[in-house]
C-alpha positions as CSV (number, residue, x, y, z in Angstrom):
1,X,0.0,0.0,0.0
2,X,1.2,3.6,-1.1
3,X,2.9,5.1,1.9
4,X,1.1,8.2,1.7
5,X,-2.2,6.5,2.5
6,X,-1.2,4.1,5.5
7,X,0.9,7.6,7.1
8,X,-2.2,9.5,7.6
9,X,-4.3,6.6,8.4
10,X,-2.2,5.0,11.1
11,X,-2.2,8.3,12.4
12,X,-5.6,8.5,12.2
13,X,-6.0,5.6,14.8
14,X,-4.0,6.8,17.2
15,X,-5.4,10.1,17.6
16,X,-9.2,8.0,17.7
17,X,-7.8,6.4,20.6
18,X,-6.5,9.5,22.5
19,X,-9.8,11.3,21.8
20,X,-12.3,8.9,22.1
21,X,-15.2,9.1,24.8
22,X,-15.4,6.3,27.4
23,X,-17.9,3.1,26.9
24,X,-19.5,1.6,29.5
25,X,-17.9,-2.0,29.6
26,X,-20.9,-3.8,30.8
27,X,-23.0,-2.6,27.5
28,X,-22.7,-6.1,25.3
29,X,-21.0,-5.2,22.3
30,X,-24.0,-5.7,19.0
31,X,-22.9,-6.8,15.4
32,X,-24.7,-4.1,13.1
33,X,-27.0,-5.2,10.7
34,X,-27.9,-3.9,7.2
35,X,-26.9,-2.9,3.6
36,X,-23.0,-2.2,2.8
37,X,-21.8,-0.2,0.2
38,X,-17.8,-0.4,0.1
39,X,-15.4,0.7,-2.7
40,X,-11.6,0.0,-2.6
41,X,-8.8,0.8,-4.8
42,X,-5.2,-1.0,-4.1
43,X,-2.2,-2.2,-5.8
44,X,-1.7,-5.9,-6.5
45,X,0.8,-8.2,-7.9
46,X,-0.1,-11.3,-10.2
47,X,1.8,-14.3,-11.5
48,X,0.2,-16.7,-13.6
49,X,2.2,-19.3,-15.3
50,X,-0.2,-20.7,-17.1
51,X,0.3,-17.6,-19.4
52,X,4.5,-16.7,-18.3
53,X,6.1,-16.8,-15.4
54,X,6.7,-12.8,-15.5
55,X,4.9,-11.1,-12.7
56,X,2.3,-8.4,-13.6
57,X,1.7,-5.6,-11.5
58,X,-1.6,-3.2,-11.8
59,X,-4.5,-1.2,-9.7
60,X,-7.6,-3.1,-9.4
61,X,-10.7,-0.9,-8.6
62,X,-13.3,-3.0,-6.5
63,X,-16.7,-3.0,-5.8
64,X,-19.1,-4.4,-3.0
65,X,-22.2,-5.0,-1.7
66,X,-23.2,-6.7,1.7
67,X,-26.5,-7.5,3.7
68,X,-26.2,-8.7,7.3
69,X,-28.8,-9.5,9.4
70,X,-28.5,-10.0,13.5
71,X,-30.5,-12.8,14.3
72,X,-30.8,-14.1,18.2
73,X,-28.1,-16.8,18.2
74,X,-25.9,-15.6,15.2
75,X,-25.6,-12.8,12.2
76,X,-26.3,-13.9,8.6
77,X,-24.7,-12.4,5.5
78,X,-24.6,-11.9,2.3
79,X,-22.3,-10.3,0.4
80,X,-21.2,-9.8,-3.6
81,X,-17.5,-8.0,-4.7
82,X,-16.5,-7.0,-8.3
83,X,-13.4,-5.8,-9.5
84,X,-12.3,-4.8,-13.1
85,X,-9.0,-3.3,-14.8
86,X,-7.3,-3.5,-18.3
87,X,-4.0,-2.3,-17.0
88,X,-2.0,-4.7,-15.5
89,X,1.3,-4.3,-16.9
90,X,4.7,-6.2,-17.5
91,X,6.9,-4.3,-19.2
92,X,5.2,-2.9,-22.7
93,X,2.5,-5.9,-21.6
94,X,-0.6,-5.2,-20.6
95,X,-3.3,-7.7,-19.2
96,X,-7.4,-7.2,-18.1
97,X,-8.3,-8.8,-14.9
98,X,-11.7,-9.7,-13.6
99,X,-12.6,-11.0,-10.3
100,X,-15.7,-11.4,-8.3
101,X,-16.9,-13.3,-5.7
102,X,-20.6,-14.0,-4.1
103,X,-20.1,-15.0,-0.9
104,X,-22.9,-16.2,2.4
105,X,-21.6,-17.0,6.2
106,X,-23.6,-17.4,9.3
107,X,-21.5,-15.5,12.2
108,X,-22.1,-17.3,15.9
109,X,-21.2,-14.8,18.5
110,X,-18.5,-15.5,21.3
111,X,-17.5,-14.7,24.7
112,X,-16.4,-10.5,24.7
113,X,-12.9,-10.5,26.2
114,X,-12.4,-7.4,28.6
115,X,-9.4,-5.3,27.0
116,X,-8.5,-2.1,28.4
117,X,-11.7,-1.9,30.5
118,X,-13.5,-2.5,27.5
119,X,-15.7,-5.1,26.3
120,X,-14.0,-6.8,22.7
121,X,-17.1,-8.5,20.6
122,X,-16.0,-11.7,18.6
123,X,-18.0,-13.4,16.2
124,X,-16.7,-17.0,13.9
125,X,-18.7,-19.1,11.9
126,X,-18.9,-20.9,8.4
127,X,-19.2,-19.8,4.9
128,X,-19.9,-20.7,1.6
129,X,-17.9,-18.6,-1.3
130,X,-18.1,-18.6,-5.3
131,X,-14.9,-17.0,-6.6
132,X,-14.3,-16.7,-10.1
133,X,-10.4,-14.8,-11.3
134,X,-9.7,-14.2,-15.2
135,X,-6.1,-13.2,-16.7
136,X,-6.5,-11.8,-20.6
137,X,-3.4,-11.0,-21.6
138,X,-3.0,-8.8,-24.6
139,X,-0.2,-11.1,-26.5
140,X,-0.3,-11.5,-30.0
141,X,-1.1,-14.6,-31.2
142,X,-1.7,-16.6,-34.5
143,X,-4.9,-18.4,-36.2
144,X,-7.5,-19.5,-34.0
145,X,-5.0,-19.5,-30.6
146,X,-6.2,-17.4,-27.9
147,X,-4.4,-16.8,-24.7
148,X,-6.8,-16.6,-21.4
149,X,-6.6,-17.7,-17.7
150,X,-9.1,-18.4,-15.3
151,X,-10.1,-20.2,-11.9
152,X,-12.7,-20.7,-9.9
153,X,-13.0,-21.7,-6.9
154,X,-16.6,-23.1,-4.9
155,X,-15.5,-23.2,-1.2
156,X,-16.1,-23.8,2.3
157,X,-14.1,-22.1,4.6
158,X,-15.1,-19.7,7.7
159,X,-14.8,-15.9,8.9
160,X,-13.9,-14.0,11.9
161,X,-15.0,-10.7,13.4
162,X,-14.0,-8.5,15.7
163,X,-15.6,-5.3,16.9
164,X,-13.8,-3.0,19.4
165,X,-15.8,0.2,20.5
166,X,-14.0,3.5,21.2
167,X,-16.9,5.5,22.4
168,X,-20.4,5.4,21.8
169,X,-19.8,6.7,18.0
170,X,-16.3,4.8,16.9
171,X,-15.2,1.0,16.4
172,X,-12.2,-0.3,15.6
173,X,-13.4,-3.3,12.8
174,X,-11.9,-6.5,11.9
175,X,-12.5,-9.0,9.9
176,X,-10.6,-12.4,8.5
177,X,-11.7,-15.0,6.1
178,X,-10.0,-17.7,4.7
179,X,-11.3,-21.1,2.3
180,X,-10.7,-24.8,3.7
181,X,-12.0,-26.8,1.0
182,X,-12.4,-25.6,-2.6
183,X,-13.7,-27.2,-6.0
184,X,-11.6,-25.6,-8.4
185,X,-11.6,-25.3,-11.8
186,X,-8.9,-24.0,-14.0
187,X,-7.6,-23.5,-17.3
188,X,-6.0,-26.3,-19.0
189,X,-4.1,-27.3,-22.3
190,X,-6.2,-30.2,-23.2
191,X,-3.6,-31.0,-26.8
192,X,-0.8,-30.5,-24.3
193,X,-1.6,-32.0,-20.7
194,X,-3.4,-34.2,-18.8
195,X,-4.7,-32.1,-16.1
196,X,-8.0,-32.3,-14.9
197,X,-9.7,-29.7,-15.5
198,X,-11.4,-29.5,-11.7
199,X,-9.8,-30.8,-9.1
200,X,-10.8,-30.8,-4.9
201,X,-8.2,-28.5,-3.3
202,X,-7.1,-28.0,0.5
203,X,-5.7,-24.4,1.6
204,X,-1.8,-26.2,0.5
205,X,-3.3,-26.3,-3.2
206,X,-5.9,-23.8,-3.4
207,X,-6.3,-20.7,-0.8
208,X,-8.4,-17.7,-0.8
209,X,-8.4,-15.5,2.0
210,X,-8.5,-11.7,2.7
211,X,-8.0,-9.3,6.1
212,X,-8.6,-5.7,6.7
213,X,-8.8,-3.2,9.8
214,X,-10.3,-0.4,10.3
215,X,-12.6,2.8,11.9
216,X,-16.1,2.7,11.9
217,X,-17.7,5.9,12.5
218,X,-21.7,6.5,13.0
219,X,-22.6,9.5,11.5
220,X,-26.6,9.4,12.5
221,X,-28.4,6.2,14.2
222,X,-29.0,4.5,10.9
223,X,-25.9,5.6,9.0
224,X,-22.5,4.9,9.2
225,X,-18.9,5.2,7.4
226,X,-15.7,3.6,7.5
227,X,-12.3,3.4,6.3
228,X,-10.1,0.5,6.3
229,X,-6.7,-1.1,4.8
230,X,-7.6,-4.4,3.0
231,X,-4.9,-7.7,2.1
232,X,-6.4,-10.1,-0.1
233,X,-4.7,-13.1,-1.1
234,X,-5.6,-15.9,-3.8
235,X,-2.7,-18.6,-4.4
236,X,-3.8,-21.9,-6.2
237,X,-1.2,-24.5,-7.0
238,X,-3.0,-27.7,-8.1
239,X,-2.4,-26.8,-11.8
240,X,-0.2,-24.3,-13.2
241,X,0.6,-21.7,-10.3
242,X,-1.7,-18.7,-9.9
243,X,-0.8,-16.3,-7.5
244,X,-2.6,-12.9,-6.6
245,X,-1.5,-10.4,-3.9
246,X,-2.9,-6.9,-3.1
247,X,-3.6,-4.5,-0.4
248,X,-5.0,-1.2,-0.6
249,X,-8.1,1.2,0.9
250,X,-11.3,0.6,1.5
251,X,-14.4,2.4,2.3
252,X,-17.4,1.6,3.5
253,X,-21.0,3.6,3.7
254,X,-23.4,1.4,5.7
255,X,-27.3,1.9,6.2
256,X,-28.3,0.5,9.5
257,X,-31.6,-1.7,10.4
């Protein structure tokens, strides 16, 4: 992540934590339901040797939409992400990505733990992902040869939550998920190979996980914003390696129910 962005962020969380009101720690700590708007913009690296092994480097603008419901015994959601750029580059190469990824998890709360006299609110549970990644390279090649990458990957893995209020207006947010199981399918040279072209893959063969932290901030009772820093990680090796890396910023505009 540029240096300029994560300077005036990280400073940006410690001033939050000098200035921030106090929260009564007996007040349970509540996982806010409703729509999610986010939009985040980050640098990412991508080798993919089914096409070279050179390394491509680009911005990849992403979009996202969430629904989370709090139900008595857990949090349900449901969430769809879409990013699109024609400017990965390698050298005088350039290359269009597409990625998104619909994605449903049911969040069971767990015991807060008591950090700095305040309460910390944990939530973990399973989830069910659909992530599809394409590499078009724009290489030159001759009669009816085309050169194009893809992967996708059906999963079952699990995410992780944690919410850690400031003051009755400001939360520190995390969030971690990773994939456990995965059908994948993937781009093959049927004259050339004898790969399958899906295959059942473990997180050693076929891993798809992102992280970010940030500041929630309530603006009115039924709105909120955030910023956040975002790592997102997708490295399959079952066929020809595919390997994708990014981090970047991330904001979020919430309407609360």
């Amino acid at each position: 992540m540029n240096p300029r962005i994560c300077i005036p962020f990280l400073a940006l969380l410690v001033c939050t934590f000098e200035m921030s009101g106090q929260v009564d720690s007996s007040d349970p700590v509540l996982y806010p339901g409703g729509i999610s708007l986010r939009y985040g913009i980050g640098s990412y690296a991508l080798r993919d040797q089914y096409i070279s092994p050179e390394s491509y480097t680009g911005v990849l603008p992403t979009y996202a939409l969430e629904w989370t419901r709090s139900h008595e015994r857990y949090v349900y959601s449901l969430g769809f992400g879409f990013g699109q750029s024609d400017d990965f580059r390698n050298n005088n190469v350039t290359s269009e990505v597409l990625s998104f990824k619909l994605s449903q998890g049911f969040h069971y709360s767990l015991k807060p733990v008591s950090l700095f006299q305040r309460e910390l609110g944990l939530w973990i549970g399973p989830t069910t992902d659909i992530f599809y990644f394409e590499n078009n390279p724009d290489i030159a090649v001759s009669g009816f040869d085309y050169t194009n990458s893809f992967v996708t990957l059906i999963s079952l893995g699990f995410r992780g939550d944690a919410i850690y209020p400031l003051s009755e207006r400001m939360a520190i947010k995390s969030s971690l998920q990773l994939t456990l199981i995965s059908l994948g399918l993937r781009s093959v040279d049927s004259e050339e190979e004898d790969d399958a072209l899906a295959k059942l893959l473990t997180p050693a063969s076929g891993l798809n996980a992102s992280w970010h932290l940030g500041m929630d901030f309530e603006l009115v009772e039924w709105l909120s914003f955030g910023v956040a820093y975002r790592f997102v990680l997708t490295r399959v090796t079952a066929w020809d390696d595919l390997l994708v890396a990014g981090n970047g910023a991330w904001a979020t505009l919430q309407f609360r129910f």
